[in-house]
C-alpha positions as CSV (number, residue, x, y, z in Angstrom):
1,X,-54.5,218.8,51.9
2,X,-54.3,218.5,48.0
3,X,-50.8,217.1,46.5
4,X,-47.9,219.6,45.8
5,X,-46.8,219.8,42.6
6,X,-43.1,220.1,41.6
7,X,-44.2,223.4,40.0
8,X,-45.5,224.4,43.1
9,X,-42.3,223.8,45.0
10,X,-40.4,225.1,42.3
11,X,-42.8,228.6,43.5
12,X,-42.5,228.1,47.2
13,X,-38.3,227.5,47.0
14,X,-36.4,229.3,44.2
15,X,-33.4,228.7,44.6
16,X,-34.4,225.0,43.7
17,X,-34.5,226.3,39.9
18,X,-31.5,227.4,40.1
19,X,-29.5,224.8,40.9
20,X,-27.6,226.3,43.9
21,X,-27.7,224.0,46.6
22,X,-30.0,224.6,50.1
23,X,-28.4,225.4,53.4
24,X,-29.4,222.9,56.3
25,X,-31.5,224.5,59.4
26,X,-32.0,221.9,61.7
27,X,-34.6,223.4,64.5
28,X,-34.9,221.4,67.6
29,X,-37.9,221.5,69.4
30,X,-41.7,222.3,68.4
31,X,-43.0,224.8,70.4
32,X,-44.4,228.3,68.4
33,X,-41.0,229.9,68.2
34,X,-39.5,226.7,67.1
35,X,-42.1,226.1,64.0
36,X,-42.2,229.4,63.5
37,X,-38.8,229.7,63.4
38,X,-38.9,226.7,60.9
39,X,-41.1,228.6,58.8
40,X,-39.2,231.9,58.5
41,X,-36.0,230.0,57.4
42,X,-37.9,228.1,55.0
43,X,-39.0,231.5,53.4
44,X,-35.6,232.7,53.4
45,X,-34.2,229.5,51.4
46,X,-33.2,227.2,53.7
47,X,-33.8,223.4,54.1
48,X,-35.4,222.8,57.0
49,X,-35.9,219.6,59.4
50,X,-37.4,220.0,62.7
51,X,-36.4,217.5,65.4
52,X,-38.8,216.9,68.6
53,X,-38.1,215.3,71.5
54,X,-42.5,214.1,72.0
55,X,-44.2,211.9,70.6
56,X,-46.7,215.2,68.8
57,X,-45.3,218.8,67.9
58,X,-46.0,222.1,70.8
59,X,-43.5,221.6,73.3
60,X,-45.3,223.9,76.1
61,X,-48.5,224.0,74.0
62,X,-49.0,220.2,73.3
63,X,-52.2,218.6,73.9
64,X,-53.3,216.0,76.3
65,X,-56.4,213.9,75.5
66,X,-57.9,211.4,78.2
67,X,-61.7,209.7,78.0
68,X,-62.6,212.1,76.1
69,X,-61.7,215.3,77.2
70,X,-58.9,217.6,75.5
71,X,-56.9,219.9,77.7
72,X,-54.3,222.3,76.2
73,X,-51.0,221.8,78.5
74,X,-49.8,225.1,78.5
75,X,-50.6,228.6,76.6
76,X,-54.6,229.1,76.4
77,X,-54.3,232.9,75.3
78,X,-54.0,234.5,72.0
79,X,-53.2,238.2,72.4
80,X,-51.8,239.3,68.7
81,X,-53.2,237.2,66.5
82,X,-51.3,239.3,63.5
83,X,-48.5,237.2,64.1
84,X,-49.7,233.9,63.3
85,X,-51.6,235.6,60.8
86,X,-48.0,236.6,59.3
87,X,-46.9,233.1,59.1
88,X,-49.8,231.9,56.9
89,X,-49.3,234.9,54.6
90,X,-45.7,233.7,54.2
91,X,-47.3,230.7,53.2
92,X,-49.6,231.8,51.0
93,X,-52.9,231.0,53.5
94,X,-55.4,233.2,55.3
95,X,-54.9,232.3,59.0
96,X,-59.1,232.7,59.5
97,X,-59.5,229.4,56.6
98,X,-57.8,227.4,59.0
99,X,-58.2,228.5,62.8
100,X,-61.8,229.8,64.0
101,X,-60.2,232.6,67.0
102,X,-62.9,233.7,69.5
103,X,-63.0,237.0,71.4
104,X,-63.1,236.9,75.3
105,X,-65.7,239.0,76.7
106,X,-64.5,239.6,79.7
107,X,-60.9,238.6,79.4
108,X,-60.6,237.4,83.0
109,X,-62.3,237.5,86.0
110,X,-60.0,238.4,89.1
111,X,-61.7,236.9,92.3
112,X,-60.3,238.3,95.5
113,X,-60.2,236.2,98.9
114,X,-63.3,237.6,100.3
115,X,-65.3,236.8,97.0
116,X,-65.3,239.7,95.1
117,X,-64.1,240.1,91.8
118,X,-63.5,242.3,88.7
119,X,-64.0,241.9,85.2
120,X,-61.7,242.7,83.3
121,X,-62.0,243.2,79.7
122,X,-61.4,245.5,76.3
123,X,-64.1,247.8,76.8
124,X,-63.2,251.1,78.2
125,X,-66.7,252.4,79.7
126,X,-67.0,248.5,80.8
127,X,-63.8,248.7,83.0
128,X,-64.3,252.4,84.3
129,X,-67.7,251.3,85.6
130,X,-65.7,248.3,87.1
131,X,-63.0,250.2,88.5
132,X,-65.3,253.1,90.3
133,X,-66.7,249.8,91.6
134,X,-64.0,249.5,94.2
135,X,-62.7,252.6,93.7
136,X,-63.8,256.2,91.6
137,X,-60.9,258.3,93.0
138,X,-59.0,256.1,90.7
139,X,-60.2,257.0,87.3
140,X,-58.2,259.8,86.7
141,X,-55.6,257.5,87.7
142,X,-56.6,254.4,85.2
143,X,-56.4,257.3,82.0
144,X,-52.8,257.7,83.2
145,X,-51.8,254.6,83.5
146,X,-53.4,253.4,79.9
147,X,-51.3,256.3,78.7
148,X,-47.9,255.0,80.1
149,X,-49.1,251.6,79.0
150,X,-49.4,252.6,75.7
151,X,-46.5,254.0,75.0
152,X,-44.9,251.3,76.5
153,X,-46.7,249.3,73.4
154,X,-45.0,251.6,71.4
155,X,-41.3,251.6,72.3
156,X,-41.1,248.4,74.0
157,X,-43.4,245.7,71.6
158,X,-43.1,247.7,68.3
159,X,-40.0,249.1,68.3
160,X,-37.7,247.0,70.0
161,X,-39.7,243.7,69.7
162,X,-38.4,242.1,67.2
163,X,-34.4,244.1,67.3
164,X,-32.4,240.8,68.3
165,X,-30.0,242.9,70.6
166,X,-27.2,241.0,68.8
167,X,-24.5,243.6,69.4
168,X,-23.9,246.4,72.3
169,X,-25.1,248.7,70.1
170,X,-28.4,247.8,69.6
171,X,-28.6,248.6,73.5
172,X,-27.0,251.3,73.3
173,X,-29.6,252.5,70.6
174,X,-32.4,251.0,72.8
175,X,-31.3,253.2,76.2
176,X,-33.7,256.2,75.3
177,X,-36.5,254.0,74.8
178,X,-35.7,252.3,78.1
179,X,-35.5,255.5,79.6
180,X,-39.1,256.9,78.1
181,X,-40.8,253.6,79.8
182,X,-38.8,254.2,83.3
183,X,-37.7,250.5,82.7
184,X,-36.1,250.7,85.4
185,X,-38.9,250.8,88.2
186,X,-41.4,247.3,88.4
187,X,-44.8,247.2,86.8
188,X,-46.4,247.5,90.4
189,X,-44.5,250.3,91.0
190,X,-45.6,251.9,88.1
191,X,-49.3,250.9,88.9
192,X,-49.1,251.9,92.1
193,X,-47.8,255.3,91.0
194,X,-51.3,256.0,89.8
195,X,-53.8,253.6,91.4
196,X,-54.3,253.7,95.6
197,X,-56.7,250.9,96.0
198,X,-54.5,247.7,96.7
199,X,-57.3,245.4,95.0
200,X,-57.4,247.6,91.7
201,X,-53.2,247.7,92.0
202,X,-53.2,244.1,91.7
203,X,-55.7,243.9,89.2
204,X,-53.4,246.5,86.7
205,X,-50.1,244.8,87.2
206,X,-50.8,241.1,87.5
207,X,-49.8,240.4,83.5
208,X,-46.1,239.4,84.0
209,X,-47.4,236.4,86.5
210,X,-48.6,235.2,82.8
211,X,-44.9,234.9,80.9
212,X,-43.2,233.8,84.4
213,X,-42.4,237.2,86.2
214,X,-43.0,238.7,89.4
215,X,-44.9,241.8,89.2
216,X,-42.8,243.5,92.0
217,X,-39.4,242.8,90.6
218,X,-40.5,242.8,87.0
219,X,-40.1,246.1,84.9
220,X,-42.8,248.8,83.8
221,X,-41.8,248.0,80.4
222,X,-44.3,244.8,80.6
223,X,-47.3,247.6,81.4
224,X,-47.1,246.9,77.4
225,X,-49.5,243.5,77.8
226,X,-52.4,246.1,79.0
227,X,-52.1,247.8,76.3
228,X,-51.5,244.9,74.0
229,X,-55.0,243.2,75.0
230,X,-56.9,246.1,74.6
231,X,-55.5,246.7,71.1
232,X,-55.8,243.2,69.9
233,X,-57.8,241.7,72.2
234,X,-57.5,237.9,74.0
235,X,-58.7,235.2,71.9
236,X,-58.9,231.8,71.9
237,X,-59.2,228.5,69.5
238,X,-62.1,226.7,68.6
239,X,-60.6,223.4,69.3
240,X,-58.0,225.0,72.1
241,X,-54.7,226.2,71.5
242,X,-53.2,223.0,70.1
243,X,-55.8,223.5,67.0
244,X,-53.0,226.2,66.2
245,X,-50.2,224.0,66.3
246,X,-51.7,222.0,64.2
247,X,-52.5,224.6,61.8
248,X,-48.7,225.5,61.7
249,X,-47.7,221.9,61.6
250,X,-49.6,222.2,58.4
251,X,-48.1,225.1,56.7
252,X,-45.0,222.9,57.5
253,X,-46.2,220.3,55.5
254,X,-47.2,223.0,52.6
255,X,-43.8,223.8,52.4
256,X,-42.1,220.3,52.5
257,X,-40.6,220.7,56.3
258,X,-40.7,217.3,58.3
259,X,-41.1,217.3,61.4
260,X,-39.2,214.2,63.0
261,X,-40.9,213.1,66.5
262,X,-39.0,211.0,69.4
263,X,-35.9,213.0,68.0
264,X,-34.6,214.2,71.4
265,X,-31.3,216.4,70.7
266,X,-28.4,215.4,73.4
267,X,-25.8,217.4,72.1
268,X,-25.0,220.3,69.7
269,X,-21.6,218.9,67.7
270,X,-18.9,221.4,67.5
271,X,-16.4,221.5,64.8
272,X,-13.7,224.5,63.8
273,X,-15.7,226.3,66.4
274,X,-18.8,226.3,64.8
275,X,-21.7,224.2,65.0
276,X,-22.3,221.4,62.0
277,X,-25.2,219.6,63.3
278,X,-26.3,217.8,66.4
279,X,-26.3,214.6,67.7
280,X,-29.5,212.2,69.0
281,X,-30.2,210.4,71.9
282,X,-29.8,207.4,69.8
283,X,-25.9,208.4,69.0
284,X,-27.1,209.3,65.3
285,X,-25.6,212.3,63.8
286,X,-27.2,214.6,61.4
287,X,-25.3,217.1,60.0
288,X,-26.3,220.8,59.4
289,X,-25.1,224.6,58.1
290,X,-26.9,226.5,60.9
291,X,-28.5,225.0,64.4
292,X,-31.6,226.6,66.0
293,X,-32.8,225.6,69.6
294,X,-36.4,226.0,70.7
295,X,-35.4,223.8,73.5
296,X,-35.3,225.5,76.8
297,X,-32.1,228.4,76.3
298,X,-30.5,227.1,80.1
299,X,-31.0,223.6,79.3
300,X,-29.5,224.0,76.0
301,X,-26.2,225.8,76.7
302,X,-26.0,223.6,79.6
303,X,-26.8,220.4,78.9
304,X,-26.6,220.3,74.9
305,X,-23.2,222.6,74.2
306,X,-20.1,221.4,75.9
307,X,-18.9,223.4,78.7
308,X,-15.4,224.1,76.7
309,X,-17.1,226.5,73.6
310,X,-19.2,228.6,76.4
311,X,-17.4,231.3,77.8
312,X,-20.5,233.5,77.9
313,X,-23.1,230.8,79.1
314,X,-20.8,229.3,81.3
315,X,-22.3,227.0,84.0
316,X,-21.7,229.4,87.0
317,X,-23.6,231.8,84.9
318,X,-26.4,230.0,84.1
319,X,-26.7,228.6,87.6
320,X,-26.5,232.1,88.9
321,X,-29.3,233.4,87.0
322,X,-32.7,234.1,88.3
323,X,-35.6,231.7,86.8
324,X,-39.5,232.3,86.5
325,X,-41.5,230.1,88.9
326,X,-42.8,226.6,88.3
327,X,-45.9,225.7,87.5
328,X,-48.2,223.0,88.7
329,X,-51.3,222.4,86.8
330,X,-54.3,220.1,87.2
331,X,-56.0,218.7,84.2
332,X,-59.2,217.8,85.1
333,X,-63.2,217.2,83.6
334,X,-66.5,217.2,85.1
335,X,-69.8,215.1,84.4
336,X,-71.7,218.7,84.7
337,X,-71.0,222.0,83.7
338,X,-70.3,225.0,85.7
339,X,-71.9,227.9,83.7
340,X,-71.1,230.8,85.9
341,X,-67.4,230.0,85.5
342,X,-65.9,232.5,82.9
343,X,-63.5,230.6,80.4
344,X,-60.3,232.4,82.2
345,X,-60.8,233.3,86.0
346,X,-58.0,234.4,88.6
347,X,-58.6,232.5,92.2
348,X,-56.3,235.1,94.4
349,X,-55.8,233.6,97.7
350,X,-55.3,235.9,100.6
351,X,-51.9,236.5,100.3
352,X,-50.5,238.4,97.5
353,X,-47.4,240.2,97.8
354,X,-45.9,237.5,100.3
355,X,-47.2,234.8,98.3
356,X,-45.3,235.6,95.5
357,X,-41.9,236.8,97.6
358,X,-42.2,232.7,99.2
359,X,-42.2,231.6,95.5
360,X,-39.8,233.8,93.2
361,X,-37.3,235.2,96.2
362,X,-37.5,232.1,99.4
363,X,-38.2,229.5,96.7
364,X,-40.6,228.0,99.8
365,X,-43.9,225.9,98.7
366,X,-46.4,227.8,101.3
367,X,-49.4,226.3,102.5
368,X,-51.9,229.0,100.4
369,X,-52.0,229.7,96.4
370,X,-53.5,232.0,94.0
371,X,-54.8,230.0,90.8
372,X,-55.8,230.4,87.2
373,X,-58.5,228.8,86.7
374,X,-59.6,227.7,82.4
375,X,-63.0,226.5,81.7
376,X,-62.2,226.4,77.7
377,X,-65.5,224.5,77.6
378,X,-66.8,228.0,77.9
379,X,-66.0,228.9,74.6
380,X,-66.3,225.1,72.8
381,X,-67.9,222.6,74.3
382,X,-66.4,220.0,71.6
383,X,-63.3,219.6,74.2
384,X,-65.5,217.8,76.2
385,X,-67.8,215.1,76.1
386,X,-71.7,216.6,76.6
387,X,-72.7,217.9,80.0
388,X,-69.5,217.7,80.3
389,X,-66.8,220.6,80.8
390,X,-63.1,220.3,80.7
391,X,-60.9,222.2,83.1
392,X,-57.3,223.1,84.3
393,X,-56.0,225.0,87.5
394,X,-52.6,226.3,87.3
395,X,-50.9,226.9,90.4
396,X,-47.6,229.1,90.5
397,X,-45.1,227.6,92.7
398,X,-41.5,227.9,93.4
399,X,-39.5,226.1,90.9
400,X,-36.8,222.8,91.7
401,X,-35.1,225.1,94.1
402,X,-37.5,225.0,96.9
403,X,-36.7,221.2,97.2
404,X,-40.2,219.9,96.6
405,X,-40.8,216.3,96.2
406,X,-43.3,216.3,93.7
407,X,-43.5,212.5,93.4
408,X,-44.8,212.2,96.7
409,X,-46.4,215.8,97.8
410,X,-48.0,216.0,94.2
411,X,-51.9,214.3,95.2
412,X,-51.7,216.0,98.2
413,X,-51.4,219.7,96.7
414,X,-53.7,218.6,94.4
415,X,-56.4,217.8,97.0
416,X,-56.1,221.1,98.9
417,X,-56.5,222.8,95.9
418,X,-59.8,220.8,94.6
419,X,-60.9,221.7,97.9
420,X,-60.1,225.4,97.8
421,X,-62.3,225.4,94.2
422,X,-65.0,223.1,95.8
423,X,-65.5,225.8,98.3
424,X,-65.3,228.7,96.6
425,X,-66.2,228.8,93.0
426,X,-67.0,224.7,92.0
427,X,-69.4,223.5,94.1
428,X,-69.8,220.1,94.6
429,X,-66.5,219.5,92.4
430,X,-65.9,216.1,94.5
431,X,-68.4,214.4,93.1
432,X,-68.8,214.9,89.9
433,X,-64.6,215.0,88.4
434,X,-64.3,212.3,85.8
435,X,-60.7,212.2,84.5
436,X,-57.7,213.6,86.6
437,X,-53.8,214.6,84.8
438,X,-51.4,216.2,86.9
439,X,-48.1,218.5,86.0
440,X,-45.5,219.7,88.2
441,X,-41.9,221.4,88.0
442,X,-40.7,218.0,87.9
443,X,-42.2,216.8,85.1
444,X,-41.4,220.2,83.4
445,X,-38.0,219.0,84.0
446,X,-38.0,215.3,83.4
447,X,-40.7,216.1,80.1
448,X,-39.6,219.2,78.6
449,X,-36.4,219.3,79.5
450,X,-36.8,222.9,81.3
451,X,-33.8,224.1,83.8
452,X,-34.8,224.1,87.1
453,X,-38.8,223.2,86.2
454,X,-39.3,226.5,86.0
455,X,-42.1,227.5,83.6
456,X,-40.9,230.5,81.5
457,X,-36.9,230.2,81.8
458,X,-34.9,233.7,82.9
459,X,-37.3,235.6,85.1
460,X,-38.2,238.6,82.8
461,X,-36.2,240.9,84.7
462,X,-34.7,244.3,83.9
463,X,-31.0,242.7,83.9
464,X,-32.3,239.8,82.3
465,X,-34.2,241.2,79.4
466,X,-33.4,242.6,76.0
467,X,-29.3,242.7,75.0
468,X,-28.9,240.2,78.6
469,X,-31.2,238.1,77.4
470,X,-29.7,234.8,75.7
471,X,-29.3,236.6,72.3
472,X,-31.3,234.9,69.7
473,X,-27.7,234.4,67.8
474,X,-25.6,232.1,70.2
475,X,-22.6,234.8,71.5
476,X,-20.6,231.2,72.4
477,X,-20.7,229.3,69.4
478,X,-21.1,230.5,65.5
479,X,-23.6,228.8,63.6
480,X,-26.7,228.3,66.5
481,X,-29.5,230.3,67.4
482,X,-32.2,230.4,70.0
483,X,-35.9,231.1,69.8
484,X,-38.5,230.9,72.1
485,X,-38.8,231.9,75.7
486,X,-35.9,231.5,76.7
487,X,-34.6,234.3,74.5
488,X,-35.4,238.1,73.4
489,X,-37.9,239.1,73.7
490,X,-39.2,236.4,75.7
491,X,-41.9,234.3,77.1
492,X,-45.7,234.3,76.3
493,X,-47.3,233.4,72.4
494,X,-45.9,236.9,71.3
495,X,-42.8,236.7,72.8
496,X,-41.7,233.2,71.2
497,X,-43.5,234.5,67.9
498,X,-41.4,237.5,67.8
499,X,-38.3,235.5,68.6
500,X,-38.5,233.7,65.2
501,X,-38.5,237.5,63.9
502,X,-35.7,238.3,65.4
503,X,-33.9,235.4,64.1
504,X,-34.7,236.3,60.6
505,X,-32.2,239.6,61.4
506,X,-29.2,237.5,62.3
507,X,-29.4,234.3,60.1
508,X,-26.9,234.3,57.4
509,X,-28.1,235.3,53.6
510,X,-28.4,231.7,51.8
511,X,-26.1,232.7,49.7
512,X,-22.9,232.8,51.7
513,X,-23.4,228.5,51.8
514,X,-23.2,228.4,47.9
């Protein structure tokens, strides 16, 4: 990256020629909403520092490397692209010079218990030929349910998206729209409304299982990520996910933000009941105008704000709430490659509907799983070494609830599930797996600090979405915010992208600090 010049900082951050001196946004936490977050506020005047409790910046999306393989720990899809491309426009870059973004083609392949599977992708004659595979009675049935998607899309991504349901008003203003979408009924529901075959049901309302939500509780307003993919597409990195990060840590850079790395945030200091900064593991203090958390929104009113400035997020509250599931992912690379494995496949076990009631409502670790299965070495074989490709097979499972001891129970899962792969899509995985990393809800926990393990924070339901969502502007304590998952509008790339949006609404003006 070439030197910046003090004329070119004197471009990027105006208010430096003017003498008036730069509010302090501390941002804690690297994930997308948190350097996106950092971006924004940088735009908007403020002096930002960005404070991570790794050792490398993503939070979720951080990288693990291991004998050379590189696995992306978390997010591996890219479904609006337009708003990272927003972020390098604010930075004066074209988001194509830096990050190479590949179409899927299919998107996923769903593979059913009894070894079929369908394809499902952007094209509309493609899926309509897929669909009057298992079912033609259904077609008229898909056209309606694209339309309800759609406008879905419409009210719920585009127009309320980025609104940061900071007052009662703005859901008061937002009750029509909720009303148009029939918010109130799930996404299965509202699949099941027009689609009778059970595998082509599961198929159309699956999409919440990817930002930590139960298709039968979630609501129809999520039938928006159908419609979402096939406007934009699903994409991913040349160089995974964490090639992103990298490009944002950049634009960071570009506009003089430092990130500061084994930084982990204990507490959120208090003063004239506002925040003024926040406090290290390490006892140092560093002093601030605003506070923005990336860190997980439970964790942080719980753990980071003292219980006597939160009589919204109390701790009954926040122990009340209902959380998305955990996650436990193996990380794994093979001395051969698997060519007829699609870069994203779904592994459905033969349970579906009971499965996920054992996970999101009992909390119980049953004995099957359904899987999501990344070969990114589909895409770019540069993540692993040659002949090689890199995987990693993300179970859903309940979250710290169900009592699990990881520590101990951890291989074993592991092992029933390579042997689940071995016989069904990976054969002869056994004998040809090179390098081995394992995650589970307790090292979500113990790593990333996330409440309960769980993946994806508040389960995105109806009651927790929107205006009873954590609002991106702290109702307990003046002076911090919230981005990310954790927070309208909520998890997935978009969600956390659109969170930094949001915050742009409810920051104060730099001007009322001078």
């Amino acid at each position: 990256m070439n030197a910046i010049t003090n004329h070119d900082m004197l471009a990027i951050d105006p208010l430096l020629s003017s003498g008036k001196r730069k509010p302090v946004a501390l941002v804690i936490g690297s994930g997308f909403g948190g350097l996106a977050a950092a971006i924004r506020l940088s735009v908007k005047g403020y002096d930002v520092q960005v404070l991570e409790k790794l050792d490398a910046a993503g939070g979720r999306a951080s990288v693990f490397r291991q004998d050379g393989f590189t696995f992306d720990a978390g997010p591996t899809i890219i479904t609006a692209p337009f708003l990272l491309e927003e972020l390098w426009s604010l930075c004066g870059r074209k988001f194509s010079d830096d990050i190479d973004l590949r179409a899927m083609d299919p998107f996923y392949r769903i593979r059913f218990s009894d070894g079929t599977w369908f394809d499902y992708s952007g094209d509309d004659a493609a899926m309509r030929r897929e669909i009057a595979r298992f079912s033609a009675d259904d077609l008229d049935g898909y056209t309606r349910f694209l339309a309800d998607a759609e406008l879905c899309k419409t009210l719920g991504f585009e127009g309320l998206g980025c609104i940061a349901f900071d007052t009662l008003m703005d859901l008061i203003n937002a009750i029509p729209a909720f009303a148009r979408m029939g918010a109130w009924r799930s996404i299965y529901s509202l699949v099941a409304k027009h689609i009778k075959n059970d595998k082509l049901r599961i198929v159309l309302s699956f999409h919440p299982l990817l930002i930590g939500g139960n298709p039968f509780s979630v609501t129809s307003a999520y039938a928006l990520i159908n419609s979402l993919e096939r406007t934009w597409g699903v994409h991913s990195a040349m160089g995974g996910t964490g090639a992103i990060v990298q490009g944002l840590v950049k634009l960071l850079a570009l506009r003089g933000i430092p990130i500061r790395y084994n930084a982990a945030v204990t507490q959120v200091r208090i003063a004239n009941h506002k925040a003024v900064g926040v406090e290290l593991q390490n006892g140092e203090f560093i002093p601030s105008d605003i506070v923005v958390s990336n860190a997980d929104t439970a964790w942080t009113y719980k753990y980071l704000v003292a219980p006597e400035h939160r009589r919204h997020w109390s701790d009954r509250k926040i122990d009340n709430g209902r959380y998305s599931m955990g996650l436990f992912v193996w990380y794994f690379g093979t001395n051969k490659q698997y060519h007829d494995v699609p870069h994203h496949m779904m592994v459905l076990g033969p349970r579906y509907k009971e499965l996920l009631t054992d996970i999101f409502k009992r909390h119980k670790l049953a004995k099957d799983f359904s899987l999501y299965l990344h070969r990114p070495t589909a895409t770019d074989p540069s993540l692993a070494p040659a002949g090689c490709d890199a995987f990693y097979v993300l179970s859903p499972v309940p979250h710290l609830d169900s009592g699990t001891d990881w520590a101990s129970f951890a291989d074993t899962y592991r092992a029933t599930i390579q042997e689940a792969l071995e016989r069904d899509v990976l054969p002869g995985l056994s004998k040809h797996i090179v390098t081995s990393k394992m995650m589970t809800p307790q090292d979500f926990k113990d790593r990333l600090w996330s409440f309960k393990g769980a993946g994806f924070g508040l389960e995105p339901l109806l009651l927790q979405s929107a205006w009873f969502r954590p609002h991106n502007r702290s109702e307990d304590v003046p002076g911090l915010y919230v981005v990310g998952a954790g927070t309208h509008p909520g998890a997935g790339v978009p969600g956390v992208l659109m969170s930094a949006k949001a915050l742009e609404t409810v920051v104060p003006h730099v001007n009322a600090f001078v």
